[in-house]
Structure formats: structure tokens, C-alpha cells
C-alpha positions as CSV (number, residue, x, y, z in Angstrom):
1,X,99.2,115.1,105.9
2,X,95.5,115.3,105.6
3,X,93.6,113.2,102.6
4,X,90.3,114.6,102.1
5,X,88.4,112.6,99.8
6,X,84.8,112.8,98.5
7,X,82.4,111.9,96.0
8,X,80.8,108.9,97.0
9,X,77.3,108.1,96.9
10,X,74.7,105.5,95.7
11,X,74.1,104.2,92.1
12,X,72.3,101.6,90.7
13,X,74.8,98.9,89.0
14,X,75.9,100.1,86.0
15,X,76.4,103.4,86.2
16,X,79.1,105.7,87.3
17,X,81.2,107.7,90.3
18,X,84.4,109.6,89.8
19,X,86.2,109.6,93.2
20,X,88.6,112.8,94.4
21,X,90.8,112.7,96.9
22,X,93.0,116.5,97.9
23,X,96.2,116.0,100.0
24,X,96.9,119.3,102.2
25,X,100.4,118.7,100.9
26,X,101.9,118.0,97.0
27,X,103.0,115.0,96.6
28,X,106.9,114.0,96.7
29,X,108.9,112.3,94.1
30,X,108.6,108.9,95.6
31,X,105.2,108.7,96.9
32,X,102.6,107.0,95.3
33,X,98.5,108.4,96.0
34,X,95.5,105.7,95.7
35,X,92.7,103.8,96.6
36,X,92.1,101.3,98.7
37,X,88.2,100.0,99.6
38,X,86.6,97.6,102.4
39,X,83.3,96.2,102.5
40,X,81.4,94.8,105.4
41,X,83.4,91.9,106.6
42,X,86.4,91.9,104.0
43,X,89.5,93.2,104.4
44,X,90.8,96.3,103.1
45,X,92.1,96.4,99.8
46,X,94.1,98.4,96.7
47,X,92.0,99.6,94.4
48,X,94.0,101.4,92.5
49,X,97.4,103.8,93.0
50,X,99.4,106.2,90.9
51,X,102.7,107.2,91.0
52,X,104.5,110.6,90.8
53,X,105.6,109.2,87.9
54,X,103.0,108.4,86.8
55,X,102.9,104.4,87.5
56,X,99.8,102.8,87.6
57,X,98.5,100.4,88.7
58,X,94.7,98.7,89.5
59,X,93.8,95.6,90.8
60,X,92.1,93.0,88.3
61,X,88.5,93.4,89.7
62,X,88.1,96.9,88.2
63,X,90.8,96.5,85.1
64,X,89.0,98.4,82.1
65,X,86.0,100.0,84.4
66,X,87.9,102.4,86.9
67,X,90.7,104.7,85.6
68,X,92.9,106.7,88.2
69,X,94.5,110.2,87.4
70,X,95.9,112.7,88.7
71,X,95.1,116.8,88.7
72,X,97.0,119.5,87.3
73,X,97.8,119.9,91.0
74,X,100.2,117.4,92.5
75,X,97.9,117.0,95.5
76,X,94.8,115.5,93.7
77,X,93.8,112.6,92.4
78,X,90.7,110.7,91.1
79,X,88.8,107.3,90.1
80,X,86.6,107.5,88.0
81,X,84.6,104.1,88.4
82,X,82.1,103.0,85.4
83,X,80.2,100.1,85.2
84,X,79.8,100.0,88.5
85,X,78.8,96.4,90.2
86,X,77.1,95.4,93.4
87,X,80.2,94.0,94.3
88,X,82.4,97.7,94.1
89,X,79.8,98.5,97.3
90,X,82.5,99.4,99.8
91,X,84.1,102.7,102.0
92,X,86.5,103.8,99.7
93,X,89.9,105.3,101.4
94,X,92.2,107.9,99.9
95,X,96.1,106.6,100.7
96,X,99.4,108.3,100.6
97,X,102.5,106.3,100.9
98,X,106.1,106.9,100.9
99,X,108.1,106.9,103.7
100,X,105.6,107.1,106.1
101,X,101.6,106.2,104.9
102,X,98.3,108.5,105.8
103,X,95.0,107.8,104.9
104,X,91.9,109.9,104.5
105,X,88.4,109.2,106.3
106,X,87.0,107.3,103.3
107,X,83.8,107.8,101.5
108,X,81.2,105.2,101.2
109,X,80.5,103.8,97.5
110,X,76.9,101.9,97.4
111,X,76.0,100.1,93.9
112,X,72.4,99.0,94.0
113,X,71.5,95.8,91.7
């Protein structure tokens, strides 16, 4: 399975990004399709993920500024990120999990202060 994901970019702190990430493939009933982001020197870590379902989940950093969904199509999903922080500045990677996990090539997220 291929993630492409895009949408990245640079912003000054504050403002806002919206994320997308396109599976080659729909998702299955027991998968669930997120983010996950590392900066420099940190380990990677979940953003944000969805279920088929529709289960969501964030982590607490960005509870109330990023919102996850998912598109009409069942390969798609985005973040949108507002009130963005120095601190969000990261490679943000696209990840689909189930039985087995892919990940996309990630898309750099720089918030200026």
C-alpha cells in the first residue's frame, strides 16, 4: 500500500495547515489511518488516527487545535491543524495500520514564532 501525503509547508505560529494523506487502496474494516510526526531529535509520535469506524483519537498536545477526517473516499484522510505552535514543527507521516502497518514519505510541517 502506498500513502501519499501532502500539504505541508511553513507558517508563522498561529496560523493554519490542513494535512491529506491518499492510500492507493480503501481502507478495510479494521484498519485505522493517521498521523504520526517527529521533530529533530525526538521520537516519532501519534498525532492523531481515525478509525473505519470512525474512532478518533488525538494526542493531548493538539486536543481542540487539529481535527482529523476522513473523505468521501475511504482512502483519504486529513488534519486540519489550527493554531499552529513552534512546537507542532515536525515531518508529519501518513500511517496505515491493521494487520500489517505502511507509512507514507511524510511532509515537513515548519511553524515560525
Amino acid at each position: 500500500v502506498q500513502l501519499q501525503a501532502s500539504g505541508g509547508g511553513l507558517v508563522q505560529a498561529g496560523g493554519s495547515l490542513r494535512l491529506s494523506c491518499e492510500a492507493s487502496r480503501n481502507m478495510y474494516t479494521t484498519e485505522v489511518m493517521g498521523w504520526y510526526r517527529q521533530a529533530p531529535g525526538k521520537e516519532r509520535e501519534r498525532v492523531a488516527d481515525i478509525s473505519t469506524q470512525g474512532r478518533i483519537r488525538y494526542a493531548d498536545s493538539v486536543k481542540g487545535r487539529f481535527t482529523i477526517s476522513r473523505g468521501n473516499a475511504k482512502n483519504t484522510v486529513f488534519l486540519q491543524m489550527s493554531g499552529l505552535k513552534s512546537e507542532d514543527t515536525g515531518r508529519y507521516y501518513c500511517n496505515l495500520r491493521g494487520g500489517r502497518e505502511f507509512w507514507g514519505q511524510g511532509t515537513q510541517v515548519t511553524v515560525s514564532s
